[in-house]
N, C-alpha and C positions, 0 to 999 in steps of 0.2 A: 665449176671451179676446178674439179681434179681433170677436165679435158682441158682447161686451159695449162695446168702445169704441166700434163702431156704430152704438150706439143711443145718443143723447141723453138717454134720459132713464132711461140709469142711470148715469150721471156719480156719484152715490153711491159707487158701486163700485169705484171707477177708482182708487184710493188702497189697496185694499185689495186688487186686483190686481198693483199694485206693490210692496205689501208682501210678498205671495205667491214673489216669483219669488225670492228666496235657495232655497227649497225646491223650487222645479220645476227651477232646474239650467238644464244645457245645454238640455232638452227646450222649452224656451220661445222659443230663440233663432229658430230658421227662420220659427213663424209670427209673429215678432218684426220679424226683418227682411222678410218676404212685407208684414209689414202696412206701415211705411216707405214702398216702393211702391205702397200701396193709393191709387184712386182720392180717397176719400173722407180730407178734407183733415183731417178729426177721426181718424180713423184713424191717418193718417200720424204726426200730431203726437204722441197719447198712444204707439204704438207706439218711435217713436225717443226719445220720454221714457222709455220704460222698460227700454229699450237700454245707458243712462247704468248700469244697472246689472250690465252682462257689461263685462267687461276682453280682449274678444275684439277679433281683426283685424279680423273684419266687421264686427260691430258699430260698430266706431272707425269705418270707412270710409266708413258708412253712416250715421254721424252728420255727419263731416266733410262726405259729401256735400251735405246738408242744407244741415248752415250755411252751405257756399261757395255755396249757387245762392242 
């Protein structure tokens, strides 16, 4: 999932990976929030857009984070 928001030029995809995650569940959240922290600013962004989709602590945190810096 996070080599796919990696690469620019499959931004096609990128909607249909967030549509994915009601079915991947909890299993999506770590490399979810890893990707948040990821260097690469494209990363970071779709990763905490797709975050909006767990109701979890972390995720909250990790989005908050975000928005406050």
């Amino acid at each position: 999932m996070l080599q796919v928001f990696a690469d620019p030029t499959r931004q096609a995809e990128f909607p249909f990976i967030r549509q994915a995650l009601p079915w991947m569940g909890d299993d999506a959240l770590p490399p979810l929030l890893g990707g948040a922290r990821a260097d690469q600013l494209q990363v970071q962004a779709e990763s905490i857009r797709a975050l909006g989709h767990y109701r979890s602590q972390a995720s909250t945190n990790v989005m908050m984070r975000s928005y406050l810096s």
